[in-house]
KOLTOR-169118 format. One record per residue (C-alpha): residue in three letters; x, y, z. Coordinates in steps of 0.001 Angstrom, whole numbers, padded with zeros to 6 digits, always signed. Each point is the difference from the previous one (the first is absolute). Layout:
N
ALAXYZ
...
END
This chain:
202
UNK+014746+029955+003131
UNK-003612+001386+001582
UNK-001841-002411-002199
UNK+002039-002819+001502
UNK-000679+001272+003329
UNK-003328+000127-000629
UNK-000656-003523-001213
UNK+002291-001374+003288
UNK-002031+001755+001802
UNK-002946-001507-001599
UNK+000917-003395+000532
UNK+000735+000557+003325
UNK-003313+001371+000806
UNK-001270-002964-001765
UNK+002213-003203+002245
UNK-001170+002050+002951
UNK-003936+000045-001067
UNK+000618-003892-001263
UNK+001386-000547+003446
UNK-002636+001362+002393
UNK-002884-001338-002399
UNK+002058-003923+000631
UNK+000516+001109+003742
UNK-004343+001044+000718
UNK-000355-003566-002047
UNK+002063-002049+002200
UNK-001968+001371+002466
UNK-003216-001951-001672
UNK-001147+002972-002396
UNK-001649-001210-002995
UNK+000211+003280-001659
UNK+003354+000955+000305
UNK+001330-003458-001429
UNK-002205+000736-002426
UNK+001718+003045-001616
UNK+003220-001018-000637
UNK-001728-003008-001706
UNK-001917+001956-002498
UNK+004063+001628-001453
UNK+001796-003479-000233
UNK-002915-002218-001006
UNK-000115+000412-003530
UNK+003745-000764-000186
UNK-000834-002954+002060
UNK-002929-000797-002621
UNK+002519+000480-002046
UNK+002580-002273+001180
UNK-002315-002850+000767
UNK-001106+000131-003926
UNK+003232-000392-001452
UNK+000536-002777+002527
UNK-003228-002270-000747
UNK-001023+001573-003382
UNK-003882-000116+001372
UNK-001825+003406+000989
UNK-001991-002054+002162
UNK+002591-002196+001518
UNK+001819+002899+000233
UNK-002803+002085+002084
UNK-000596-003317+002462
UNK+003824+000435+000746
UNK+000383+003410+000665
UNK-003016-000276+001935
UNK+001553-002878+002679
UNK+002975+002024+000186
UNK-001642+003575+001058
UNK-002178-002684+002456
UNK+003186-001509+001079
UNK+001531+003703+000500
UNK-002999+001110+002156
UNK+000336-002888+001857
UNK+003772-000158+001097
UNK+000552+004140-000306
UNK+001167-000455+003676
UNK+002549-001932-001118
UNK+001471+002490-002060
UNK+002767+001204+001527
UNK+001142+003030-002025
UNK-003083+002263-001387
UNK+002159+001447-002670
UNK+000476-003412-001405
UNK-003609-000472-000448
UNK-000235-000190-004133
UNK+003029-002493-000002
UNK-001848-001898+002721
UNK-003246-000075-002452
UNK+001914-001006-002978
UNK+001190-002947+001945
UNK-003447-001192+000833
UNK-001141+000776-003331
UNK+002555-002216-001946
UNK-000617-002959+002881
UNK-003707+000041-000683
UNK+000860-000346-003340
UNK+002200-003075+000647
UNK-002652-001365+001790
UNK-003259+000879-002715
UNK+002517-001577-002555
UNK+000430-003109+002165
UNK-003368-000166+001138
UNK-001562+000178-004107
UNK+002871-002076-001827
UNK-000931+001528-003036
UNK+002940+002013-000840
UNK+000448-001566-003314
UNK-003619-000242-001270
UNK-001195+003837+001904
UNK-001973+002064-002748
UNK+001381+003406-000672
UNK-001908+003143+001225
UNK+001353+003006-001058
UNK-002171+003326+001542
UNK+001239+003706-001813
UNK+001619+002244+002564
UNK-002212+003163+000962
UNK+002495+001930-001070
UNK+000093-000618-003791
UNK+000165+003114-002034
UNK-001443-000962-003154
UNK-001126-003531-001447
UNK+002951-000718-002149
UNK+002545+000817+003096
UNK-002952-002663+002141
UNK+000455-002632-003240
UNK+003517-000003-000372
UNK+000109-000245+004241
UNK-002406-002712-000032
UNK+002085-001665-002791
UNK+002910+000694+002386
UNK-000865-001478+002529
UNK-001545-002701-001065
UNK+003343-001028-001851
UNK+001540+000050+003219
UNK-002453-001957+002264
UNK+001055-002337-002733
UNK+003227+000284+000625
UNK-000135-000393+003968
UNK-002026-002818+000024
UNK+002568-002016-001641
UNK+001978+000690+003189
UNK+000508-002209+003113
UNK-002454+001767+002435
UNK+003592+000819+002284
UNK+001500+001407-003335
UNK-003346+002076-001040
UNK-000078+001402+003732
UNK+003716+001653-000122
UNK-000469+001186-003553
UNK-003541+001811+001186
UNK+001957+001596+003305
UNK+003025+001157-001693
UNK-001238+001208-003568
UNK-004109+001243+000835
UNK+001013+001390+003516
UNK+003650+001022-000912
UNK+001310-001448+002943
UNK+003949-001167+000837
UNK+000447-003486-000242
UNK+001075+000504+003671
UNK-003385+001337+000950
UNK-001262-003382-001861
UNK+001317-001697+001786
UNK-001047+001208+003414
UNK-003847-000149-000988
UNK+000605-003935-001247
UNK+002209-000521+003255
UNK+002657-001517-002422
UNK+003771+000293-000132
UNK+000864+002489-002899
UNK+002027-002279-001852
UNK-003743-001696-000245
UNK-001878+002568-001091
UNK+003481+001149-002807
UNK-000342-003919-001211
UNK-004115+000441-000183
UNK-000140+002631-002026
UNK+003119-000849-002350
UNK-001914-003091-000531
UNK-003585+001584-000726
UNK+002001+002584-002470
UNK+001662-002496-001236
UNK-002971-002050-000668
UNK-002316+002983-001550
UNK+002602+000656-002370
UNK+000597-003165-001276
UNK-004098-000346-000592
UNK+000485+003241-001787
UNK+002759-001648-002602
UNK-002102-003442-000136
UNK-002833+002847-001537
UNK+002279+002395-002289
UNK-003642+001175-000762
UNK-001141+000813+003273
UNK+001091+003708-000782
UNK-001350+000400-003147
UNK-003060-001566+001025
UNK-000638+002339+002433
UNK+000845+002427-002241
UNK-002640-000090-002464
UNK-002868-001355+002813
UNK+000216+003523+000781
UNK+000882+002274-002810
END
């Protein structure tokens, strides 16, 4: 019961910091928007590489949306929404860096290692990992590979989808049925996808 105490309390300290820090930056300080950004932008990196399956693409994205969120943080009405709001910009620049390149179908893969990698055959079978499914998303409608990302990477309720695509949620339900749908039909088109992957990294 303490320990459960303890880590409310915790996160309440934590929405209260997040909030003054968005606050002093809607009042035009640099440093204070910059803070917040430093937690949620490797999720947002993270996000925006599933989406376009380009590090690079990826980086120019996230980079218009944190310019876009410095930009219009007035226009945030409620501070404690601020990582929602960022994940919206983030997955619009990445509409618009996949519109602007029209390359979706022919984009080279660039797969980085995580930092935190144990050991080289836990970084070779994660590398193997996700490069399988980079694969597997960009066989997906953009709208499809966007709901998939949101819900699954960021474990977030299709509801919650919804609201950062400004969709109804019967949308963003049909969306990701679809993509699902879609990835696992690719996987029984390739019975040897699994065994494949398999012995790449064994």
């Amino acid at each position: 019961m303490q320990e459960r105490e303890d880590v409310l309390r915790a996160e309440a300290v934590t929405r209260y910091m997040q909030r003054a820090l968005v606050e002093r930056a809607q009042g035009g300080d640099l440093d204070a928007f910059t803070e917040p950004v430093k937690v949620y932008a490797p999720r947002l990196h993270g996000v925006a590489n599933f989406i376009l399956r380009d590090i690079e693409r990826a980086q120019d994205a996230v980079q218009d949306a944190l310019l876009m969120g410095w930009r219009d943080i007035r226009a945030l009405r409620e501070p404690d929404a601020f990582e929602a709001w960022l994940r919206r910009l983030t997955v619009r620049a990445c509409y618009a860096v996949a519109k602007k390149e029209r390359r979706r179908d022919q984009v080279e893969l660039h797969v980085v290692p995580d930092p935190v990698f144990g050991s080289t055959s836990d970084a070779s079978v994660e590398l193997a990992e996700r490069d399988w499914l980079y694969d597997m998303l960009g066989r997906l409608a953009i709208d499809q590979r966007v709901v998939v990302v949101l819900h699954y990477y960021l474990d977030l309720p299709v509801t919650e989808v919804a609201e950062i695509l400004d969709i109804p949620y019967g949308t963003a339900a049909s969306r990701l049925h679809r993509g699902l749908d879609s990835m696992r039909r690719s996987m029984r088109v390739e019975p040897g996808a699994e065994r494949s992957r398999s012995a790449e990294v064994s």
